[in-house]
C-alpha positions in Angstrom: -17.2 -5.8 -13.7 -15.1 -8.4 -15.1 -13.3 -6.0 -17.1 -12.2 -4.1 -14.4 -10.8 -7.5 -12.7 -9.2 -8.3 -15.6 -7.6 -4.9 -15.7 -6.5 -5.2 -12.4 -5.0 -8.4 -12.2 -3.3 -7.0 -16.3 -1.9 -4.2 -13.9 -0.8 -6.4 -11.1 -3.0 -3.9 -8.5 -4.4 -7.1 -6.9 -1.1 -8.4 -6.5 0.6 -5.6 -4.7 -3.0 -4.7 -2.4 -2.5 -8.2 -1.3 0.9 -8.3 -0.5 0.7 -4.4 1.3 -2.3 -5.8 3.7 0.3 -8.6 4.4 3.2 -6.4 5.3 0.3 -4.1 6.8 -0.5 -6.9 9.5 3.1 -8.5 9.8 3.8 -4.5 10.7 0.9 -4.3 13.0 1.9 -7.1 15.1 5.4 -6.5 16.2 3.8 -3.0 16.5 1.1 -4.5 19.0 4.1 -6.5 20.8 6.9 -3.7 21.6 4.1 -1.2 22.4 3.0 -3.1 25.2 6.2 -4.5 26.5 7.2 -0.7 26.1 4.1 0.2 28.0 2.9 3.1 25.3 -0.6 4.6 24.8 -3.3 3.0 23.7 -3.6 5.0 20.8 -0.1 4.0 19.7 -1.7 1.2 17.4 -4.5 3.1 16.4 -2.6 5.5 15.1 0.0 2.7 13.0 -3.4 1.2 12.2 -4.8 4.3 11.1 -2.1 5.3 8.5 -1.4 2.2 7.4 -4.7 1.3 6.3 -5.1 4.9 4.6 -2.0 4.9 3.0 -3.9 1.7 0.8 -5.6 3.6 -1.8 -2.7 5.9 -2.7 -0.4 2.9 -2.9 -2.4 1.3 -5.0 -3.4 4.6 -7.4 0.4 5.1 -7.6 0.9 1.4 -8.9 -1.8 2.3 -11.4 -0.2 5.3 -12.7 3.6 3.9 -12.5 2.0 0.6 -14.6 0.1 2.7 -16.9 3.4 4.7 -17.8 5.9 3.2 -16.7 8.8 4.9 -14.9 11.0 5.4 -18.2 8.4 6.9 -19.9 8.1 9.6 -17.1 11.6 10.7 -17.6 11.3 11.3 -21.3 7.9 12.9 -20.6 9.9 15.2 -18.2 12.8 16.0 -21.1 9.7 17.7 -23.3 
C-alpha cells in the first residue's frame, strides 16, 4: 500500500485530485449562487455536481497516462 502512495505522490496524481476537488467546489458554489438568484431547477446543481464529481477518475487516469509517457513521447510514438 505504501508503494502505491509513493507512486502516486512520484506521479503527482495526489497533487492534481486535490487541486480538481478544489476547483470542483470553488465551481459548485458560484454554481449554487447564480442558480438560485437565476431561479433554475433544482436539478441544475445536481447535474454540475453529478459530472463534475464523475469526470474525477478520468482526470486523474489521464494524468497517469500523460506522466507515465509524457506528451513528447506520444508524438514520436505517433510518427511510427
Amino acid at each position: 500500500m505504501s508503494l502505491l502512495m509513493e507512486d502516486l505522490r512520484h506521479r503527482r496524481i495526489v497533487r492534481v485530485g486535490i487541486a480538481y476537488l478544489l476547483i470542483s467546489f470553488g465551481l459548485l458554489c458560484p454554481v449554487g449562487l447564480v442558480g438560485a438568484w437565476l431561479e433554475l431547477p433544482e436539478w441544475t446543481m445536481r447535474l454540475v455536481a453529478l459530472f463534475t464529481f464523475t469526470m474525477l477518475p478520468f482526470v486523474l487516469l489521464v494524468i497517469w497516462a500523460l506522466d507515465d509517457h509524457g506528451p513528447t513521447n506520444l508524438k514520436v510514438a505517433r510518427r511510427r
